[in-house]
N, C-alpha and C positions, 0 to 999 in steps of 0.2 A: 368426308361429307356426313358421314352417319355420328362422327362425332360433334359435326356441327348443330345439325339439328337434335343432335339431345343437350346441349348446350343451351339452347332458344327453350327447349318446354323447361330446365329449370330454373332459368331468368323467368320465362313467363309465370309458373305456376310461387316463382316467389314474387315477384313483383304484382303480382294480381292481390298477395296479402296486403298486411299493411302499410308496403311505399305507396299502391293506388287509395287505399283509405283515406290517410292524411294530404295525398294531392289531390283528390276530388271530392271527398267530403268534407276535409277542414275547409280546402279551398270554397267549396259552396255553402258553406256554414259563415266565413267571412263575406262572402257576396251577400248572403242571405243580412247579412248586419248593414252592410254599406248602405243597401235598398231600402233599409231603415221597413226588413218584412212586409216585401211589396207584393208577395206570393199571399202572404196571410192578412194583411189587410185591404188590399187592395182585390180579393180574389172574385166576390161579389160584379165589381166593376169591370173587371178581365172576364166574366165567362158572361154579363150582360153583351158588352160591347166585343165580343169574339163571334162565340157559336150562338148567341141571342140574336146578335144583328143581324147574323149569314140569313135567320129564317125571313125576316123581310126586308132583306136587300134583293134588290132586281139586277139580276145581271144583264152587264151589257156583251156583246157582243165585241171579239176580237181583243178584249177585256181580261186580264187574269186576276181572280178576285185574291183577298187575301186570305180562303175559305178554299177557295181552290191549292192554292201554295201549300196549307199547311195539311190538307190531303196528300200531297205528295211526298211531303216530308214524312206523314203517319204513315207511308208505305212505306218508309223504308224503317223504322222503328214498330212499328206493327210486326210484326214476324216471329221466328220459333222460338224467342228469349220469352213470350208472353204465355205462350203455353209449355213448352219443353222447359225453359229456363226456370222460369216460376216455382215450376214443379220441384225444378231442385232445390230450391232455395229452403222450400218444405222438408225433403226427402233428406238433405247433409245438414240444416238449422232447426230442424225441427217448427213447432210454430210459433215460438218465439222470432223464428226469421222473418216473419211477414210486417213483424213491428219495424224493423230495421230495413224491410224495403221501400214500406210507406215512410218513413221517417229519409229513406235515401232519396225518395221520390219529390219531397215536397223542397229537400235541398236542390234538390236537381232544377225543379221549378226556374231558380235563381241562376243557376249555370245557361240553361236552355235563352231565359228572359235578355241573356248578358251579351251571348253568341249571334242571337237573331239581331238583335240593334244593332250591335258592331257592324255585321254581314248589311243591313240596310243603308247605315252610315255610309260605307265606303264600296256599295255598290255601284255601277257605269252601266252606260248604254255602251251595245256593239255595233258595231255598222249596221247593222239591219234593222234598230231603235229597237231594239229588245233590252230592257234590263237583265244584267250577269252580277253575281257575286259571289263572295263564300269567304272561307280560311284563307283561300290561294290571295284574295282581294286585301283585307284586312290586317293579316298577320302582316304583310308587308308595308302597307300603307298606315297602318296605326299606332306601331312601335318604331317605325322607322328604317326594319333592318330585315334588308329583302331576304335575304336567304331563310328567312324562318318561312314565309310563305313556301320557297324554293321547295324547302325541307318537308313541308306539309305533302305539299302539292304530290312531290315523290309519295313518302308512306301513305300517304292516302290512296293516290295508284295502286299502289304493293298491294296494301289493306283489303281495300275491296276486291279485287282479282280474285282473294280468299274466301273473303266473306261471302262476296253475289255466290261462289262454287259452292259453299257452304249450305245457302237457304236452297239449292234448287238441290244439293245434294239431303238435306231433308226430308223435302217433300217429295220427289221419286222415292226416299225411302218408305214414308211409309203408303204409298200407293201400291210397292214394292210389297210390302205389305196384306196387302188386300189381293195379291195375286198376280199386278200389274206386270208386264215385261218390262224390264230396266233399263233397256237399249230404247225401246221403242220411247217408253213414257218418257225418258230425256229427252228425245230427238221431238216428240210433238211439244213440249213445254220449252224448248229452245225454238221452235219457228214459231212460237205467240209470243213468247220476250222479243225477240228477234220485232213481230211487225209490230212493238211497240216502240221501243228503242232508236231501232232506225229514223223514227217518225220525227224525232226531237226532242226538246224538254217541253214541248205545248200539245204535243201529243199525247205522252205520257201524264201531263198533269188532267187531260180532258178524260184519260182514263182510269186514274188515281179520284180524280171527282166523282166516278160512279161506284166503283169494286169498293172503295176504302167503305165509305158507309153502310153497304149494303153488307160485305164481311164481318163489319165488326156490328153490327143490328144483330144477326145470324149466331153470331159465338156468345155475344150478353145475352139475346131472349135464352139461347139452350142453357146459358149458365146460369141464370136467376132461376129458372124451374126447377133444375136441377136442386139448388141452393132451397127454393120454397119447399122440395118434397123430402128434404130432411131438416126444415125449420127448427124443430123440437132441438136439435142439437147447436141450432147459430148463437145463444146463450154464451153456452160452455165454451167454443171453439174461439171466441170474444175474448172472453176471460183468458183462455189459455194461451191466446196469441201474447197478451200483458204480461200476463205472469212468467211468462217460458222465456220473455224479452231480456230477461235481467239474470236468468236461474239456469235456465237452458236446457233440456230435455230430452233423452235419447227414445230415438225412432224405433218402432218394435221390427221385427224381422230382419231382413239381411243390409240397412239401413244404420249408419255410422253413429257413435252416442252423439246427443248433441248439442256440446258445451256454450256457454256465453260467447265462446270465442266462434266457434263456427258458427253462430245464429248473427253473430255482427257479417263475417265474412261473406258465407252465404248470401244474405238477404239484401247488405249494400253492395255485392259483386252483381247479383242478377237482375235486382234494380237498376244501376247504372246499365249494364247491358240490355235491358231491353227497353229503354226512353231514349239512347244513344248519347245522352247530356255529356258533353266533355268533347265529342267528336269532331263538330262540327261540321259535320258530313248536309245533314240534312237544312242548314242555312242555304245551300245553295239553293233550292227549290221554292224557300219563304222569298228571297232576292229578286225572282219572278217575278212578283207579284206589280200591277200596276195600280191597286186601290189606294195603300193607305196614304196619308200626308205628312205622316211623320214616321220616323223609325219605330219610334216606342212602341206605334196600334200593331205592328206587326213582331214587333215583342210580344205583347201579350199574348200574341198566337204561339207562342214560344211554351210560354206559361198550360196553356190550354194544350198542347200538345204531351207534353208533359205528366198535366196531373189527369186527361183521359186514358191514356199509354199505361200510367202506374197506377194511379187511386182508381182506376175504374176496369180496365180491362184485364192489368194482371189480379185485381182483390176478387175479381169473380173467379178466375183460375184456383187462386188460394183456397177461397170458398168454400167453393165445388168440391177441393180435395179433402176439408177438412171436415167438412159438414159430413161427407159420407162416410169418412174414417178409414177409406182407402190409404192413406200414409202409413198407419200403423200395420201393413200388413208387407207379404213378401215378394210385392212389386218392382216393377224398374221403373228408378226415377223418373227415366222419361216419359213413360208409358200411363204414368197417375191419372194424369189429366181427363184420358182417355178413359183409363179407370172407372174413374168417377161417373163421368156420362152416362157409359153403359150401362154402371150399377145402378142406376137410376132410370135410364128413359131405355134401356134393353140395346141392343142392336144397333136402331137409327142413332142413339148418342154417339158410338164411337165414329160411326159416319157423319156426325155431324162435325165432331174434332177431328178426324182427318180432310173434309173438307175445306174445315176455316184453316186449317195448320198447311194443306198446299195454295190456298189462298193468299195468307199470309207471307208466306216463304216465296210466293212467285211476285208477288207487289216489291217484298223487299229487296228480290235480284234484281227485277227494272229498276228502283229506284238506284240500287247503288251503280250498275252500269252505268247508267247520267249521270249521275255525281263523280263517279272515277272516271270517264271521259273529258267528263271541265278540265278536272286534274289535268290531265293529259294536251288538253285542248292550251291551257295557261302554260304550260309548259314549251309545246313545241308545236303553237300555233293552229289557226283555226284548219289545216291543212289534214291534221292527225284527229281531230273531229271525229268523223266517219270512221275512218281504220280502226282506230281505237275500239269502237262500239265491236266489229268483226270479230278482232283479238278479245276483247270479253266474251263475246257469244260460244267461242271456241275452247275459251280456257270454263266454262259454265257447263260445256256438254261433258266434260273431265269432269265436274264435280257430281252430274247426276251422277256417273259411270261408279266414283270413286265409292260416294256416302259422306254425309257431316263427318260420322267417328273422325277419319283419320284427318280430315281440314281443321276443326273446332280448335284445339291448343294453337294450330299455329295464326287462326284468325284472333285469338285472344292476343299473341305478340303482335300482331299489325293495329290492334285497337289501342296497344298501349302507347304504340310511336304515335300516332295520330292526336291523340288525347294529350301526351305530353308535351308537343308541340304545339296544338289547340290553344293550351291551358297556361301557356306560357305568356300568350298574345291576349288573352280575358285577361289574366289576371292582370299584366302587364298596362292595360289599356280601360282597367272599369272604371276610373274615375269620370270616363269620357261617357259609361253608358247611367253614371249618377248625373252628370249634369243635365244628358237629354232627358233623363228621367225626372227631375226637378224641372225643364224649362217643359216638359209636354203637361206634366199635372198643374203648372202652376196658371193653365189657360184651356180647359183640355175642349173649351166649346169652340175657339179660335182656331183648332186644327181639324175641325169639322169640314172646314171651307178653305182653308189657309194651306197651302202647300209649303214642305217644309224646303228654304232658300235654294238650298247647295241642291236640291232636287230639278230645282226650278232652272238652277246656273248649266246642271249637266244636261237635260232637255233642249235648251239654248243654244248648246254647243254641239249637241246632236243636229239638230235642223240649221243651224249654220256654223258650220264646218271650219268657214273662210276666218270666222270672228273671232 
């Protein structure tokens, strides 16, 4: 056994080099072409008609918006990759890595934009006229060849099992931290997932609707202060992000040198990790959604998820760390972020990052329990539903008990099976998310009113059954 699992951390920690590079960076750099740079020219248009609309669109009732959807999916890509992660990216790439996280990030844009339309495409109602979809949906139905779903469906299970243990095993730590008991503060943070969980996937999204914004309002105002009350230095830290991008730059104290090679690896490893692009995990939660009329507007919340997750959420992190010049010193990676606050706003900072970072980490365990339930659910039927969600809650009170440390590598091997299976079915299948992409721009006031056909067909077939 014990040689098995050292087996896995060196597949993992070699495959995380550059086999994951070239499969999700080339690959998103080719998508990024196909879309004929629909992240960058189209971006204007995506954050009008996204997070622009949400402010004066009226919700209805009974209603799941598409503002609401991709709240739910920012809970589960919200979490300790934006501030823990981030930091490392810093701490082993020096800050030349933040050039190559933005730059992973705006590929990523194109992976995210490719996954969501797929997931819309070949979403279905369930008995209950709810919209379902995801990897489990798509990968089988878009390439043709079930068992890739099958195969998803499994590591995806696996995956998050690890991963949910992983974010609730964070956040007890560092509550753990501050003094907290470790038995206890898992057991109260397992019965709040727990009465959300249980609730459904319209529960959790009606609770992703209020925490996600109000969490991440609370982590940008502390990080721009932060950021404003060492201005004098956001110049230089500019400049050195560019120049370190291509030269590379060792980190001063007990911090690794830090070559062009590790400032690529770094920065597109912890980029992709904390926007989730490739996973496909958080399509199931956009698939909810009962607003838009075509695939593509709930794409662009794809996009929008994306480049607020990485250009906006983790650059304040970066920021923060470099503005105040905590990296250069004889810190723990993880711990920077924190660092940074402190050294700035005293006290209340680091209480301010540890309460967005168990914020964060508790949004991202509910989310992945419902998304690994679906799993489980397409699998072996709406019966295992429920169970399912138990057996998560169960195997999540192990991860507070345990701590990230010893979960982290082996959640990194279950992102990789999921991703490359994911990533088999985009690539496999984008020609399909170019053409929706050319027929929604080439009328976009028509889908204002116009519902898109096959939406309309499955609708039909929902409310009669017999036909």
């Amino acid at each position: 056994m014990v040689f098995i699992l050292r087996g896995i951390l060196a597949f993992t920690n070699w495959v995380w080099g550059i086999p994951m590079l070239i499969w999700l960076v080339g690959g998103g750099i080719i998508l990024t072409f196909r879309l004929n740079f629909i992240q960058f020219r189209k971006l204007g248009f995506i954050l009008k008609h996204t997070i622009g609309k949400s402010f004066s669109a009226k919700g209805e009732k009974n209603v799941i918006s598409g503002f609401k959807a991709v709240t739910g999916a920012l809970a589960s890509t919200l979490g300790a990759g934006n501030i823990v992660g981030t930091a490392m990216a810093i701490a082993y790439g020096g800050p030349g890595g933040v050039f190559w996280l933005w730059l992973t990030g705006l590929v990523a844009c194109a992976i995210k934009y490719s996954e969501v339309t797929l997931a819309m495409k070949y979403r279905h109602k369930d008995k209950h006229g709810n919209w379902e979809g995801g990897p489990q949906y798509y990968l089988s139905e878009c390439t043709g060849q079930k068992w890739l779903g099958v195969a998803y469906a499994i590591s995806c299970a696996f995956c998050l099992f690890l991963a949910a243990s992983a974010q609730v095993g964070a956040g007890v730590d560092n509550m753990v931290a501050l003094g907290a008991p470790r038995t206890i503060t898992t057991a109260v943070e397992i019965i709040i997932i727990a009465a959300i969980v249980l609730g459904g996937l319209k529960r959790f999204l009606d609770v992703s609707e209020k925490v996600v914004p109000l969490m991440s309002v609370l982590y940008i105002l502390g990080g721009l202060v932060v950021i404003f009350m060492n201005i004098q230095n956001l110049p230089a830290v500019l400049y050195s992000i560019f120049r370190y991008a291509f030269t590379g730059r060792a980190a001063f104290g007990g911090f690794a040198g830090a070559t062009i090679t590790m400032c690529i690896r770094w920065g597109v490893c912890r980029g992709i990790y904390s926007n989730d692009a490739g996973t496909g995990c958080t399509t199931i939660a956009h698939t909810a959604t009962d607003e838009p009329n075509h695939p593509v507007q709930q794409g662009m919340w794809g996009v929008f998820e994306v480049f607020f997750d990485t250009i906006i959420v983790c650059s304040i992190t970066c920021l923060s760390i470099l503005c105040t010049g905590v990296w250069e010193t004889d810190g723990v990676p993880a711990t920077l972020t924190a660092t940074a606050f402190s050294n700035s706003l005293g006290s209340i900072g680091g209480y301010l990052v540890t309460v967005s970072l168990v914020l964060f980490t508790f949004t991202t365990a509910c989310a992945q329990v419902e998304f690994g339930s679906s799993q489980l659910k397409k699998l072996l039927g709406e019966k295992a539903y429920f169970p399912s969600k138990v057996v998560y809650l169960v195997v999540l009170f192990a991860g507070g008990i345990i701590g990230i440390d010893a979960l982290i590598s082996y959640v990194d091997f279950g992102s990789f099976l999921i991703i490359f299976f994911n990533m088999i079915g985009v690539y496999w299948c984008h020609k399909q998310v170019v053409e929706l992409t050319k027929e929604y721009f080439a009328d976009t006031k028509k889908w204002e009113s116009e519902k898109w056909p096959a939406w309309v067909e499955e609708e039909e077939k929902y409310l009669n059954p017999g036909k």
